[in-house]
C-alpha positions in Angstrom: 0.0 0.0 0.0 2.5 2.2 0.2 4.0 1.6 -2.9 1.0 2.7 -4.5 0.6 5.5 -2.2 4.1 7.2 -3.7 2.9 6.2 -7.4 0.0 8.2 -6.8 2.6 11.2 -5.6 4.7 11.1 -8.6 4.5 12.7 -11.7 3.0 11.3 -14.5 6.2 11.0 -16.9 8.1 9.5 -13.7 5.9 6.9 -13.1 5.4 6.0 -16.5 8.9 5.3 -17.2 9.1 3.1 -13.9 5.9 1.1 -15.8 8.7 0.4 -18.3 11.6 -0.2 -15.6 13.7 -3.6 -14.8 12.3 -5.8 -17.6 14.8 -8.3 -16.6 12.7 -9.2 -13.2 9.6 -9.2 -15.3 7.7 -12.5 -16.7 7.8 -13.2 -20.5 4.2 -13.1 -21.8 5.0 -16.2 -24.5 6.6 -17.8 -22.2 6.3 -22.0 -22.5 5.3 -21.8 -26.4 7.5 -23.3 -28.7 7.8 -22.1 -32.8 9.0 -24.0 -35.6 9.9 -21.6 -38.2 10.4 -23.3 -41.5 9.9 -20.3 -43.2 12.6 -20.1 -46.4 13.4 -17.1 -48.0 10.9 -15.0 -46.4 11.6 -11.9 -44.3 7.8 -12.0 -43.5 8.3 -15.5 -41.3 11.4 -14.4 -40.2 9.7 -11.7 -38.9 7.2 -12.9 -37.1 9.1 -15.5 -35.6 11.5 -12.8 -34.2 8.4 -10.9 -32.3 7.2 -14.0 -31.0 10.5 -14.6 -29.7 11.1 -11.5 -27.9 7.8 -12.2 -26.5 9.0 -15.0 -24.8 8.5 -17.8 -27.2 11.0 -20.5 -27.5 11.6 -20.2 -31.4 13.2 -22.6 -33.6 14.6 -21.6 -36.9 14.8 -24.4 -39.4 17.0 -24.2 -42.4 17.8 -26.1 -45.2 21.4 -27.6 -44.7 22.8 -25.1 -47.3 21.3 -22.4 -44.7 18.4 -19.9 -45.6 19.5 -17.8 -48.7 17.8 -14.8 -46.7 21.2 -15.0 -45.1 22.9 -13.1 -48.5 20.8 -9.9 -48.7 22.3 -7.3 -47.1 21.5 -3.4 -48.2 23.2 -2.5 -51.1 24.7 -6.1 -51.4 27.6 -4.7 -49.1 26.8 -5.0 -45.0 27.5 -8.3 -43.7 28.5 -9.2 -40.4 30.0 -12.1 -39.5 28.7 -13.6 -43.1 25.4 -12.8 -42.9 23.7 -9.9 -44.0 22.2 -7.0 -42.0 18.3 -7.9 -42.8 18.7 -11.8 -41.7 20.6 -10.6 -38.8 18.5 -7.8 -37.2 15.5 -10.4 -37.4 17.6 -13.5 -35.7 16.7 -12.1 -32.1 16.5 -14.7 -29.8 16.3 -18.1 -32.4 18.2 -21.6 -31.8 19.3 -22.3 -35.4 18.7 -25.6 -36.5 18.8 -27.0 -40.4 16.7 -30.2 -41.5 15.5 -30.8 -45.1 11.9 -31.2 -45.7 12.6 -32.3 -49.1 13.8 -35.4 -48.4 11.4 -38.0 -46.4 13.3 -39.0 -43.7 13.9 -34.9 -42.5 9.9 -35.2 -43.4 9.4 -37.7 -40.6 11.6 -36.0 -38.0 9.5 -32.5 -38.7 6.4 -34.4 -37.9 8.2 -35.7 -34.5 9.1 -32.2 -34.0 5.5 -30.5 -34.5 4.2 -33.1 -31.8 6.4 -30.8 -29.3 5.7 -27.6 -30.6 2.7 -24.8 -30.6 3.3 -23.5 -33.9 4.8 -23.7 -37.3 5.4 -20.6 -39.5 6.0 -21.6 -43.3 6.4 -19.7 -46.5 6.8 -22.5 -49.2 4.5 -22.7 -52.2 0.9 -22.5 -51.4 0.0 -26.5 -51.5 3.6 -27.6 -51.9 3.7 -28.5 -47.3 0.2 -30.4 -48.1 1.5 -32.5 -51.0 4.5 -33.8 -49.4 2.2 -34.8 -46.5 3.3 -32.1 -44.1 0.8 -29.3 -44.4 -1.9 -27.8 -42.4 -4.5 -30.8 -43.6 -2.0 -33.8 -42.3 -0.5 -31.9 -39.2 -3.9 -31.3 -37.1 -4.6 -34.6 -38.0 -1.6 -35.8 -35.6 -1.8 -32.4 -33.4 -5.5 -30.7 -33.4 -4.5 -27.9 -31.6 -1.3 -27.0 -33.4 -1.5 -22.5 -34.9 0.0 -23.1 -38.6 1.1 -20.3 -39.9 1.8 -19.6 -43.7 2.8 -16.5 -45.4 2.3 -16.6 -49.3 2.3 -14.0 -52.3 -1.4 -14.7 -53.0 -3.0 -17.0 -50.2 -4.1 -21.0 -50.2 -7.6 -20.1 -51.9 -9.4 -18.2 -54.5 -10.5 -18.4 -58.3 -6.9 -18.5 -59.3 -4.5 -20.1 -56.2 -3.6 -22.7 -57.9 -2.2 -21.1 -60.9 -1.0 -17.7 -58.8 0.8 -20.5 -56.8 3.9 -20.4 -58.2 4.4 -16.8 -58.0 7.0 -16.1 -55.1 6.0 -13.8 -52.6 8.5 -10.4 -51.9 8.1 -7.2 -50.0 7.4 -5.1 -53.8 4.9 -7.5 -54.8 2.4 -7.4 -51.6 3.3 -2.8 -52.1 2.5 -3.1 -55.8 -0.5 -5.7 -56.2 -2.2 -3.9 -52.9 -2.3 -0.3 -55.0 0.2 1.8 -52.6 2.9 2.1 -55.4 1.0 4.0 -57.4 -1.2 6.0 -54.4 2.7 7.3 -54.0 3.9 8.6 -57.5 3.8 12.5 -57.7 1.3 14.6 -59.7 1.1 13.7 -63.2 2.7 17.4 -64.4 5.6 16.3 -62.4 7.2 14.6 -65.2 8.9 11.0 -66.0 10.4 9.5 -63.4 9.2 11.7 -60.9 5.4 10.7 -61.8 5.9 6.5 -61.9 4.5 4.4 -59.2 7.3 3.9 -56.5 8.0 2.2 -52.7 9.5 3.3 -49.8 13.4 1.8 -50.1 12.9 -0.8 -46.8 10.5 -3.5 -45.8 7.4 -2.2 -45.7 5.4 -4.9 -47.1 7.2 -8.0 -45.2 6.8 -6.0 -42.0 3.2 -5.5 -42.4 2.1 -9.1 -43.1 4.3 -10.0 -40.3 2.6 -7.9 -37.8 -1.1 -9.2 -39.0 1.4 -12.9 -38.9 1.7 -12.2 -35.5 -1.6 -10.5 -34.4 -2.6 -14.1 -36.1 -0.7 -16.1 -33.8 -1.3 -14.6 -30.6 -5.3 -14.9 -31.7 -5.1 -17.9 -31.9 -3.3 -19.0 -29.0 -6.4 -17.2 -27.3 -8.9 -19.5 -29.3 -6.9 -22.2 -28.5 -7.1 -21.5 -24.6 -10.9 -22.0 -24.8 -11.8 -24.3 -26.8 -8.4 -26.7 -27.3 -8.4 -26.1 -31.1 -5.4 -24.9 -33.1 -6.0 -23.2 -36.6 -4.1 -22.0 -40.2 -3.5 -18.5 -40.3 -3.3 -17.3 -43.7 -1.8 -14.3 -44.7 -0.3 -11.8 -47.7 1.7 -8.9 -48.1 -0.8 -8.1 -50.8 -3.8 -8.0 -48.0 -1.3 -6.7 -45.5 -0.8 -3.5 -47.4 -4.4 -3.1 -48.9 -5.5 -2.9 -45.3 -3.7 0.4 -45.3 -4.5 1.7 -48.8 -8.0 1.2 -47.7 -9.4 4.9 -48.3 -8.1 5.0 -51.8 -10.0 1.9 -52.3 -13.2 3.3 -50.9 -12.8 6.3 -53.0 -13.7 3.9 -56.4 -16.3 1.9 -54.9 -18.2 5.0 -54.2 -17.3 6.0 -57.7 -14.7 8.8 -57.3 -11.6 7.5 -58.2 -8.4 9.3 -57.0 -5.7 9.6 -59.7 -3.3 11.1 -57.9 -0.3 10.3 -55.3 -0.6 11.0 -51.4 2.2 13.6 -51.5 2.9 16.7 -51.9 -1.0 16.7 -52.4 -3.8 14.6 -50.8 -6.7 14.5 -52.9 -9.0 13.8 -49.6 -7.5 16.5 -47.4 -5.9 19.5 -47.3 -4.0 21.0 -45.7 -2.2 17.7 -45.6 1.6 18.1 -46.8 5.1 18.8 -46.6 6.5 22.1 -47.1 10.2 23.7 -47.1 10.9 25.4 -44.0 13.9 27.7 -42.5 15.8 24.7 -41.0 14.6 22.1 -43.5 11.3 20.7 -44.2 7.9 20.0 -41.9 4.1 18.8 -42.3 1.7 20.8 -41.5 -2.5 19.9 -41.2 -5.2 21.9 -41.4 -7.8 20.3 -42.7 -11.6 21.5 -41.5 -12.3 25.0 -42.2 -11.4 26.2 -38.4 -7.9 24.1 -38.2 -7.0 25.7 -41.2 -7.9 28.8 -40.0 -5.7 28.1 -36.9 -3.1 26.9 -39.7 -2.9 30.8 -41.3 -3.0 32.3 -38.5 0.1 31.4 -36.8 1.8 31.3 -40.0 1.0 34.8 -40.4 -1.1 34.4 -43.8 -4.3 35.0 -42.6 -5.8 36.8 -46.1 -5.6 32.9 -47.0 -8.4 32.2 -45.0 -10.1 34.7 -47.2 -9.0 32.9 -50.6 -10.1 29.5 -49.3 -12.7 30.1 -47.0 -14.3 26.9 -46.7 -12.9 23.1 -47.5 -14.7 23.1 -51.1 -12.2 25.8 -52.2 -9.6 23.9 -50.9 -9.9 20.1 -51.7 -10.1 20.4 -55.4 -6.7 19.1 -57.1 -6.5 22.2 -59.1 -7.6 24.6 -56.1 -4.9 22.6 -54.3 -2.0 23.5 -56.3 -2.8 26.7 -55.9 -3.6 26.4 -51.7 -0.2 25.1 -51.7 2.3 27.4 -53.5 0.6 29.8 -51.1 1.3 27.6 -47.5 4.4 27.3 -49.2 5.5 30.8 -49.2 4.0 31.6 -45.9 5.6 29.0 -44.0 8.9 29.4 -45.2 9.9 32.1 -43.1 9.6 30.1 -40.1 11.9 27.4 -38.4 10.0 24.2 -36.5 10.3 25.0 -33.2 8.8 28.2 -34.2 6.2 26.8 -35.7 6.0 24.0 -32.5 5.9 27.2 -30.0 3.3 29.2 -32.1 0.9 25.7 -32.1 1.1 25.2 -28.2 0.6 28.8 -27.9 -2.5 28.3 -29.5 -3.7 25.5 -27.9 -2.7 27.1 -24.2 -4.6 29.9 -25.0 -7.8 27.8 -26.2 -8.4 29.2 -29.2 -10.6 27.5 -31.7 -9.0 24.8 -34.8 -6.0 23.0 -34.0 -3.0 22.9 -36.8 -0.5 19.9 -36.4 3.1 20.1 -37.6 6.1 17.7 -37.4 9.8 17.8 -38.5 10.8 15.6 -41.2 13.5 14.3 -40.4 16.4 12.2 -42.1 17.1 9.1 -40.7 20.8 10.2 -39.1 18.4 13.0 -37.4 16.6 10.7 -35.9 19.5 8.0 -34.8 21.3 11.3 -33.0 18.2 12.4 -31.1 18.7 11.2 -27.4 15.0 11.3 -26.7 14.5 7.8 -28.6 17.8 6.5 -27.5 16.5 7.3 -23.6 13.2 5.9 -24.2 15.4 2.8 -25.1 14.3 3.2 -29.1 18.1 1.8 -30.0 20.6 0.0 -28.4 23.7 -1.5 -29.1 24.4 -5.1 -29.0 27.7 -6.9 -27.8 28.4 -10.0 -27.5 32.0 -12.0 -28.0 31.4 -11.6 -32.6 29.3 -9.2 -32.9 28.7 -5.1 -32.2 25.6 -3.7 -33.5 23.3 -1.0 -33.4 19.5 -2.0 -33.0 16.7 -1.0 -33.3 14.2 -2.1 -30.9 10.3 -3.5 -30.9 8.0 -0.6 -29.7 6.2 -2.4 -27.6 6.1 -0.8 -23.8 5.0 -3.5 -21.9 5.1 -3.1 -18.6 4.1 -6.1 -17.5 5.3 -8.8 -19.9 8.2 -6.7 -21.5 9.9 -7.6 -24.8 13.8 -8.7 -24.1 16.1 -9.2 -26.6 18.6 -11.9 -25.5 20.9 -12.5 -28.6 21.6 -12.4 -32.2 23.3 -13.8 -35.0 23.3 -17.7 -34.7 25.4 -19.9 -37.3 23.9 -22.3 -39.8 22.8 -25.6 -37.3 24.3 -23.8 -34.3 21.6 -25.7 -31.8 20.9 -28.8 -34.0 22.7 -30.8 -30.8 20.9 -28.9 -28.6 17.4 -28.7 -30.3 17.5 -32.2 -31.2 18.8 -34.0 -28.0 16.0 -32.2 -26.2 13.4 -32.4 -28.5 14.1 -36.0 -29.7 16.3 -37.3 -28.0 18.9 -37.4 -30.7 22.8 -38.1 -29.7 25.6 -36.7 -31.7 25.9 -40.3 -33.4 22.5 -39.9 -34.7 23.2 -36.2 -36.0 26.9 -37.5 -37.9 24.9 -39.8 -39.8 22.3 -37.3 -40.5 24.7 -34.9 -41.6 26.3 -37.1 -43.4 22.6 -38.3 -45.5 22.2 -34.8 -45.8 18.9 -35.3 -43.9 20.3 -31.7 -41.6 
């Protein structure tokens, strides 16, 4: 009681850190669930199986016995650490590496052994190809009902076309271009060639996404499972992933206005809603209804603008908007962001009516040097006796079941001893001769 009796005392910020505080001493909310990630080639399973593990899941990575080729991309074909390359070995967090091949029946056999100790299996092969060979979703609850399969594909295990669409592998542009965000992000036609084409953010935007709704999936299901005993397949696309976030362009047709034109500089469903140059580099700024944009002018000193565009009619129009936007544009390039920053809490403070947003755009080394994410323990830097990397971390804030990130960068078959003595009993006789039929 009188721990809660100084909580109530503190300040808000102080004892929302402390929620944060001493994950170490904390329970792990996965805890006692066990992952078999067979998942080749695909940065979507590798993922997922990485959040599950900082969650606390025990996670087993299965590779063929060559290794995952995952392990060669790196950006720029250039970053490699210890032989692997910067994308496979930010998402190895917390995995025992372990290699089996699936292609051959006898590392078929010892999967099925395997999946009689585990909670669930993350795959990526070809939609049908696990159920053919006997190992898929179909044969596996047979022998474990409540086993969580999870399988990440380029277009799904159903639909007028699976079969055929099959054989398409699945990659990060293909979920962004098929879902309609490449082209929601080109410029404005008058832009000109290239500037105009459909394009992608350079990083892992589509992988990431169908990871998360992977895992959302996952955790679901282990839910489901809790009351009723039942396991299930989780199906999921980068391709659906994405769409679920292109949504409002997609609403815009089915209502039968269609919206031809990129995101950025211009929104054709809001404006204000951009980037602009400022003193000290370049900001968004919002003001959208007719009072935030009022609010908007105002503190950037351009209130005859209000006059121009009095209501949102005069502003949403694309051709009104080019317009609306040359002229934010020169108002707002007098000012530097923390100006801007002070002028909008002034505004607020003093409750005035309409609320304009803005927010620095920063470049990615901005960000990496700005202690307040490094303090709120956004990055950190991993050591270990090979290996000393910066990280990123998951932003989760947990304070009860906190993430932990326990280690990285495990060699091909680095636990097969391990893994397999405890799963199966295996001795390192068994695994020589294994080896040597090329079974692991």
């Amino acid at each position: 009681m009188v721990g809660k009796s100084e909580n109530a005392e503190k300040e808000w910020w102080e004892y929302a850190k402390e929620l944060a505080s001493n994950p170490k001493f904390k329970p792990e909310a996965l805890d006692g669930i066990r992952v078999l990630d067979v998942g080749i080639a695909s940065l979507s399973a590798h993922i997922a199986s990485s959040l599950l593990a900082e969650l606390g899941a025990e996670v087993i990575k299965v590779e063929p016995p060559e290794g995952d080729e995952l392990r060669e991309i790196s950006p720029f074909g250039e970053f490699y650490l210890n032989g692997m390359g910067l994308d496979f070995l930010v998402e190895s967090r917390n995995k025992k590496f372990i290699t089996l091949n699936l292609k051959k029946e006898e590392g078929r056999e010892i999967f099925k052994r395997m999946i009689m100790r585990c909670d669930v299996v993350i795959e990526s092969f070809q939609p049908g190809w696990m159920d053919s060979v006997g190992i898929g979703y179909r044969q596996l609850s047979q022998i474990k009902p409540d086993l969580i399969y999870l399988a990440f594909s380029a277009y799904g295990h159903f639909g007028p076309r699976a079969k055929e669409l099959s054989k398409i592998p699945d990659s990060n542009l293909l979920g962004l271009a098929n879902s309609g965000f490449m082209y929601a992000t080109k410029e404005l036609p008058e832009a000109g060639e290239p500037y105009n084409l459909p394009t992608a953010p350079g990083f892992w935007m589509g992988s990431y996404l169908a990871a998360i709704w992977g895992v959302c999936g996952v955790l679901l299901s282990l839910i489901h499972r809790e009351k009723s005993g039942e396991g299930q397949m989780i199906d999921v696309t980068s391709t659906e992933a994405v769409s679920k976030i292109t949504q409002q362009l997609i609403w815009s047709h089915a209502f039968g206005e269609p919206l031809e034109v990129g995101v950025l500089p211009l929104d054709s469903a809001v404006f204000s809603y951009s980037f602009y140059e400022i003193k000290d580099g370049y900001a968004f700024a919002s003001g959208y209804t007719d009072a935030n944009f009022k609010a908007l002018v105002t503190q950037l000193e351009a209130e005859h603008l209000m006059e121009k565009y009095p209501t949102v009619f005069d502003r949403i129009p694309i051709e009104k908007q080019k317009h609306a936007y040359k002229d934010i544009q020169e108002a707002i390039k007098k000012f530097t962001f923390r100006e801007l920053a002070e002028r909008m809490v002034k505004w607020k403070e003093e409750g005035k009516e309409g609320v304009a947003i803005y927010a620095k755009v920063q470049t990615p080394k901005e960000v990496l040097e700005d202690r307040f994410w490094w303090d709120k323990g956004d990055f950190v830097i991993y050591k270990d006796k090979k290996l000393s990397l910066l990280l990123p971390t998951t932003p989760w804030r947990l304070s009860e079941t906190p993430f932990r990130l326990k280690w990285i960068g495990k060699e091909v078959g680095e636990n097969n001893y391990q893994v397999y003595k405890e799963l199966l009993g295996f001795r390192r006789e068994d695994l020589e001769d294994l080896k040597k039929d090329n079974i692991i």
